[in-house]
C-alpha positions, 0 to 999 in steps of 0.5 A: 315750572312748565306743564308738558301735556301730550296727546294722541299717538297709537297703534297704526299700519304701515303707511297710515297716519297719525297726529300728535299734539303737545300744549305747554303750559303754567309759565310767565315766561314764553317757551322759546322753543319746541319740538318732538322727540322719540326713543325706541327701545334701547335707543336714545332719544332723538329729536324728529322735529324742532321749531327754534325761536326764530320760527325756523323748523328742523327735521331728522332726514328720515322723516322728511316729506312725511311728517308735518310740524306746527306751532300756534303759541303754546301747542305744538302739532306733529303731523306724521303720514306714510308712517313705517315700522322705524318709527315706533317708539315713545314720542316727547314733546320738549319745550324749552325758554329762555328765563334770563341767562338761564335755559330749562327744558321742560318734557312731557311723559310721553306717548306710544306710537306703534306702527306695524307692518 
């Protein structure tokens, strides 16, 4: 088992930042992956960034030239400037491993992020 904890997140205006944090934690095995993910309301949840095993980073389009994504072993950093309105929602943190042949996908509970006009 996998303990996700997020942090940060809040209210901000339009074009104004905010950073979020993410720490997995609990398990012997290493997280192979992790990323940030969001859902506004009656939306699914998309992902916004990902960084895979092999250190490769993937960003949503829309976000792209905005928003920052960094790794130091277990905690994950979501760095978000010029922030719009589009991007309110709930942000998760996911970690994922590899344990065997088996993949598990472990989330956190989620943290607002709320940008007004």
């Amino acid at each position: 088992q996998v303990d996700v904890v997020e942090s940060g997140g809040g209210r901000v205006q339009a074009g104004g930042s905010l950073s979020l944090s993410c720490t997995a934690s609990g398990s012997i095995f290493g997280i192979n992956a992790m990323g940030w993910y969001r859902q506004a309301p009656g939306e699914q949840r998309e992902m916004v960034a990902k960084i895979e095993t092999d250190g490769t980073i993937y960003y949503q389009d829309s976000v792209k030239g905005r928003f920052t994504f960094s790794r130091e072993k277990n905690t994950a950093t979501l760095r978000m400037d010029s922030l719009k309105v589009e991007d309110s929602g709930v942000y998760y943190c996911n970690a994922f491993q590899w344990v065997g042949d088996r993949p598990y996908d472990f989330w956190g509970q989620g943290t607002q992020v709320t940008v007004s006009s």
